[in-house]
N, C-alpha and C positions, 0 to 999 in steps of 0.2 A: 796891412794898411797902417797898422801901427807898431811900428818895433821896439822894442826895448832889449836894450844892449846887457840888461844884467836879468835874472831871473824872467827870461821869459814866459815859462812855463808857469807863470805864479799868475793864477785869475785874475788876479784883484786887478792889475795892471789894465785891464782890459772893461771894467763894469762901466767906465764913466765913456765909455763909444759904444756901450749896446745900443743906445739908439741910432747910430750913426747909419745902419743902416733897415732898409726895409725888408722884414719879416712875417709880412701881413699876410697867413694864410698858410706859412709854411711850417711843414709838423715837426716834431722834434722824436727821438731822432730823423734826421732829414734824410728820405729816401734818395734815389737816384733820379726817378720821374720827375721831380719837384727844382730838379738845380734848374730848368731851363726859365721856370717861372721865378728863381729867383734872380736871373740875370734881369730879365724883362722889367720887376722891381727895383732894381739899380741898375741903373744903366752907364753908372761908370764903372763898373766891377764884370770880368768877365773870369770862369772856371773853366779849368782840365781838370776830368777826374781819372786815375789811374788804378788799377786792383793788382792784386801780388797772390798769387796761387801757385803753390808748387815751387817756390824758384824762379818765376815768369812773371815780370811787370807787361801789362796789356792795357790798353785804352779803356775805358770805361764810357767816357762823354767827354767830347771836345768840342766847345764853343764858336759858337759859325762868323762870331765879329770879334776881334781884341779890339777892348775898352781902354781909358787910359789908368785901371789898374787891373793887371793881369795875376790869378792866383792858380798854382797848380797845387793839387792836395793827391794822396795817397789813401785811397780806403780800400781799410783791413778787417776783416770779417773772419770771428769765429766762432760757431756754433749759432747763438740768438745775440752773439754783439758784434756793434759793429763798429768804428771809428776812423773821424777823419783826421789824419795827419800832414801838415803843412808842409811841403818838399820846397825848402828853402833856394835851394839852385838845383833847380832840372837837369842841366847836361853832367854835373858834378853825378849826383844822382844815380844816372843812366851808367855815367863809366865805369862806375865802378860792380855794373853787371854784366860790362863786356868784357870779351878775350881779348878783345884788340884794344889798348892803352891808346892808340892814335888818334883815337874815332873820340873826339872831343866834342861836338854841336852834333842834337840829337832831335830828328822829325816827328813833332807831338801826335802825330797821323799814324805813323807806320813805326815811329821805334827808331827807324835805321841812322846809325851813327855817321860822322863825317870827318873827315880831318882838319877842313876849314870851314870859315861860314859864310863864303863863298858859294861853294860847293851846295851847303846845305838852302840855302837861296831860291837854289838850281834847282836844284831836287824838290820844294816847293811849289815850283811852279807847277810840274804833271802832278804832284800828289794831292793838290787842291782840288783837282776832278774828281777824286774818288773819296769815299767816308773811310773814317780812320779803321784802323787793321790791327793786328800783329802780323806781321811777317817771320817767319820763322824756313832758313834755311838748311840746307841738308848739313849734314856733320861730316867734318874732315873724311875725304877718305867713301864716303859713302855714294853711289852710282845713283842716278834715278835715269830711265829710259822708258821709253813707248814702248808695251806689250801688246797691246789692244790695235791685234793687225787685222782682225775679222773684221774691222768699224771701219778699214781702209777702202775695202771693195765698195766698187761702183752698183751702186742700188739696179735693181732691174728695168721697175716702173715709176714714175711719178704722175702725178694728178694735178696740174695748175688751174686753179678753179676762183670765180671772182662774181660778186654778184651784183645786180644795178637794183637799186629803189627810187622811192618817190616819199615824199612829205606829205602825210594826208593831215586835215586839220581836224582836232576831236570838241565835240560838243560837249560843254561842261558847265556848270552853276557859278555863279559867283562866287568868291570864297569868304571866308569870314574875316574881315579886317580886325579882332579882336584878337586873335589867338594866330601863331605862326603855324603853316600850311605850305605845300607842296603844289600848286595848279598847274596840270597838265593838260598842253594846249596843242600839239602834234602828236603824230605819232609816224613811225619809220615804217615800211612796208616793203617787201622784196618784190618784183613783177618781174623778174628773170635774173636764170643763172648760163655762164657759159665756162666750163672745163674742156682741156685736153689731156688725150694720156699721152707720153711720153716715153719710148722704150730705148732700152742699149740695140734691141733690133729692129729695124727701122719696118719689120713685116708686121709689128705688132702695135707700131705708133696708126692711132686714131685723128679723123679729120677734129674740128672742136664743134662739140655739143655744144646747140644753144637751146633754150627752153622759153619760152614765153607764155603764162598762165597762170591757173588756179594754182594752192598749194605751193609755193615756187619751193618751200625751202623742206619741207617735205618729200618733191618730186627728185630734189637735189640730192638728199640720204639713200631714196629708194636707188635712184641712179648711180651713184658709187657703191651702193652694198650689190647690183648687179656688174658692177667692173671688177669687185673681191672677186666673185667666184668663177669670172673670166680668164682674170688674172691666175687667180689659183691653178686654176686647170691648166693655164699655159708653164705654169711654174712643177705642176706634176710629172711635166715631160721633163726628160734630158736628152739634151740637142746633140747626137752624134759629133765628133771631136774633127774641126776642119783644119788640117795642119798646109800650110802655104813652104815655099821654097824656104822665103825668109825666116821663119819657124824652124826651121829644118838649121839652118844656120846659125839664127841666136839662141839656141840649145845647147847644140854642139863645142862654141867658143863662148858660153856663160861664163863665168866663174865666180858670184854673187844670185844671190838672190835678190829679183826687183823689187823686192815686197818689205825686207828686213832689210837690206843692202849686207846681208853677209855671209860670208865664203860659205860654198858646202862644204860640208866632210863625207866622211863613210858614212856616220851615223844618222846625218841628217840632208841627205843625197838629193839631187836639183831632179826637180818633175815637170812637165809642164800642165799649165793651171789654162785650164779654159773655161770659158764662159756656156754653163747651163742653160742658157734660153738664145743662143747664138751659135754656138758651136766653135766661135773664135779662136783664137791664143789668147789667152791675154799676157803673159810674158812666162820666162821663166823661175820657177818661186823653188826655194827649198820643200823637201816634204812636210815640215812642222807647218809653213805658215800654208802650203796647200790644203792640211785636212781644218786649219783655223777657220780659212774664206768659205765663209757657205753665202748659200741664197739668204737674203735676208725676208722674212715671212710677214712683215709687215709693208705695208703700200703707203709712202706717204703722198698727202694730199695739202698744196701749198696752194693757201687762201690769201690773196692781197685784202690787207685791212684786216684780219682775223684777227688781232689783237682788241683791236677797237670795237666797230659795230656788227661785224659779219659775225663773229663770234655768240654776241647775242641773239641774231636772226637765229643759228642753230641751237644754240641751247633752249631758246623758247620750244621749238618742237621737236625736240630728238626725246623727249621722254615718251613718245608714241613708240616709240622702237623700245620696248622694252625687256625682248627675247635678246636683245644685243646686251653685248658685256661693256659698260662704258664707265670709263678713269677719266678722271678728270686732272692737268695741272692748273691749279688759277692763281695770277698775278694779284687778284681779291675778287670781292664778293660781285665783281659785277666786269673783271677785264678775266682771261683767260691764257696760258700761253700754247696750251695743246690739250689734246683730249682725240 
């Protein structure tokens, strides 16, 4: 904010603006948590902050509004110190950590360098969607491909399941206008659920269960822990191998694998892959990606809303099932993304 063309590194230069700005509450050394409250206290000053580890400049914290004075700083850390250094020109900066000299205007988000600042404008626009990154690409010369061809195969069963409630309203006391409080004045309630199952063989797809009654999200648990062992048992069989004319012909004049798209050899010689609970073709595959594809042993069950409130309805009563092994993923303390 303030320059000085000759010894800028000399304090003194700088005593008569420590009050210029506001520092009301903020610690010294000043942590990482704390810049956001210091923008908030001056609200014409906005920060980037950058970290340098290993050889790698990476984001630290970037500022959600440019002010009309914009600072980017460099903090370096080592062992119990730490220090922030002022990065006089940013894309200067940057160049001089790339391989590429050309890449002159550089994305405070992602890193990625550009040859005009046109271009980098452009690149703005999608990159404002998403929070800042490092991007780090493969090195000269180095392949990256999809191995993970067992994740390709089409699942056996699925479970589409969705549940309706009602608002009941809850009896509660006054609260105390004195002190801040919580008053809960409804509450959610399940009164049916309705699921279908869904197979690759069409002998095994179910009309849809509807349930109206007590217990709903309880009777909803007991209901797919008896479609697991349904399932199971159907998934114990294997379906004698039904081979059609057309079969007989795209074997024959294969000469790829439909699964990797690539040529058999001697070593890795073309088979055909059928479907365990159908007895189908499903194309012809090399033998590596044939003995990949198995059945997969879990059943998913796809809940409209289960992110939101259904997910709650179930977790309130699945600790009653507690001979069951259950993982939870959760989005936080109260949203869920599976389980």
């Amino acid at each position: 904010m303030h320059n000085f063309q000759q010894n800028p590194e000399n304090v003194e230069n700088y005593v008569p603006f420590v009050n210029s700005v506001n520092m009301t509450g903020i610690e010294y050394p000043t942590p990482l948590s704390q810049i956001s409250q210091f923008e908030k206290q001056n609200n014409n000053i906005s920060v980037n902050i950058f970290g340098y580890e290993e050889g790698e400049i990476f984001p630290l914290y970037i500022t959600k509004k440019t002010y009309c004075h914009h600072v980017n700083m460099l903090y370096l850390k080592e062992i119990n110190k730490s220090h922030y250094v002022l990065i006089n020109n940013f894309n200067r900066f940057l160049s001089r950590t790339k391989k590429h000299r050309a890449e002159h205007f550089f994305c405070y988000l992602c890193l990625q360098g550009f040859p005009d600042k046109c271009k980098l404008e452009m690149h703005k626009a999608d990159c404002r969607k998403f929070d800042f990154q490092k991007i780090t690409l493969p090195e000269e010369g180095e392949v990256l491909e999809f191995k993970e061809y067992a994740k390709t195969a089409q699942i056996p069963f699925v479970i589409y399941a969705d549940f309706e409630c009602l608002t009941r309203r809850v009896d509660t006391c006054h609260p105390n206008l004195n002190i801040s409080s919580t008053t809960t004045y409804q509450q959610t309630e399940a009164y049916s659920f309705g699921y279908q199952r869904v197979s690759v063989d069409k002998r095994y797809d179910k009309p849809p269960v509807i349930y109206r009654g007590p217990d709903v999200v309880e009777n909803f648990i007991r209901y797919l822990l008896e479609e697991e062992k349904e399932i199971k048992d159907i998934l114990s069989r294997i379906e004698p191998m039904k081979v059609t004319e057309y079969d007989k012909l795209d074997y024959k004049y294969a000469t790829k694998c439909y699964v990797c798209k690539k040529a058999f050899s001697s070593k890795n010689y073309k088979v055909k892959d059928h479907d365990h609970v159908s007895g189908s073709i499903r194309g012809t595959s090399c033998n590596n990606c044939n003995l990949q594809i198995k059945i997969q042993k879990f059943i998913p069950v796809v809940i409209h809303n289960l992110k939101g409130l259904d997910a709650n309805l179930i977790m309130s009563k699945i600790g009653k099932f507690k001979e069951q092994d259950i993982t939870v993923i959760p989005h936080n303390k109260e949203k869920y993304v599976i389980f």
